[in-house]
C-alpha positions in Angstrom: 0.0 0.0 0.0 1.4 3.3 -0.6 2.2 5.4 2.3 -0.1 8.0 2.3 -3.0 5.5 1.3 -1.8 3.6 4.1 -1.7 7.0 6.8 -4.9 7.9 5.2 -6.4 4.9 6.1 -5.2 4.7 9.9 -6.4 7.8 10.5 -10.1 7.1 9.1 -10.4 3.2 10.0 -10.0 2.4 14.0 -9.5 -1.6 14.2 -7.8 -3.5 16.6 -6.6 -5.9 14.0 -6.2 -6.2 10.1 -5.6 -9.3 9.3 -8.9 -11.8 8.9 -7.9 -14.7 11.2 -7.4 -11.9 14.1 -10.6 -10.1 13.1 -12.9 -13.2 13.4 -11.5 -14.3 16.6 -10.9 -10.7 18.0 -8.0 -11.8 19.2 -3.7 -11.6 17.9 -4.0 -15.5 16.5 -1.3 -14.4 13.6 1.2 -11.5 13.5 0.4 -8.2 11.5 3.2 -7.0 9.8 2.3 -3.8 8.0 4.0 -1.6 6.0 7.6 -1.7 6.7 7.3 -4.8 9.3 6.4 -6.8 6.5 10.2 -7.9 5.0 11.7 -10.5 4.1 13.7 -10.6 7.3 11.0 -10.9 9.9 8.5 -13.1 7.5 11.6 -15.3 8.1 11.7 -15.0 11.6 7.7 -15.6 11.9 7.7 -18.3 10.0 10.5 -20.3 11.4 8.4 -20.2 14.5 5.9 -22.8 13.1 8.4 -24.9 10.8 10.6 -26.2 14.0 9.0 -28.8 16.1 10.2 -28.1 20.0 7.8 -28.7 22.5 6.7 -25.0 22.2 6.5 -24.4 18.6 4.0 -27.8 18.7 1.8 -26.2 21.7 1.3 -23.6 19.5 0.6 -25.0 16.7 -1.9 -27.3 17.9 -3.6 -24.4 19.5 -3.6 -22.2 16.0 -5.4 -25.0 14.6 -8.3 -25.4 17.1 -8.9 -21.8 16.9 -8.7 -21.7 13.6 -11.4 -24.6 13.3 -13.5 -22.7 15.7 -13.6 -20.0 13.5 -14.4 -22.3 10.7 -17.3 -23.8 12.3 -18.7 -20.3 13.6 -18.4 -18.6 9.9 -19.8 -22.0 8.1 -23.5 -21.5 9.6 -24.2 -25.0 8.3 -23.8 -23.8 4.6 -23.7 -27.6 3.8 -26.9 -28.4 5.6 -28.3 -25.1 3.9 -27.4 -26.1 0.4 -29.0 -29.3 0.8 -32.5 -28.0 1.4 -31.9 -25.4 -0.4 -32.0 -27.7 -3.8 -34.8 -29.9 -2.5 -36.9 -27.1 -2.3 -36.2 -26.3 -5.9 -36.6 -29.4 -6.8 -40.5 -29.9 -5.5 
């Protein structure tokens, strides 16, 4: 984003978070790097974080993936369930 698109925008939008995994659960589940905090270097560093496999790193892990399929199951509403009666009732 270009920097005065990106001031512009922090001045007229007041969020908490940015990033979609954070806004669902209202909560820091993945690091926001914006701007200039998004380089190569600490992408690196983030990212390293979930590749190693200390005892950590795994507790983590596992606990990024239940909320993440908590957050599934909120934003699904039963679409499957939904789709299904949805085409028997255009079928009769």
């Amino acid at each position: 984003m270009k920097p005065l698109t990106y001031w512009l925008a922090k001045k007229l939008i007041k969020t908490e978070y940015i990033s979609l995994p954070n806004l669902l659960a209202n909560a820091p589940l993945v690091p926001e790097m914006i701007q200039e905090e998004c380089n190569p270097d600490n992408l690196a560093w983030s990212l390293n974080h979930y590749l190693t496999n200390d005892v950590e790193s795994l507790k983590q892990k596992n606990e990024l993936k239940y909320r993440f399929t908590d957050l599934h199951k909120l934003i699904q509403c039963d679409a499957d369930a939904q789709a299904v009666v949805d085409v028997l009732e255009q079928e009769y």
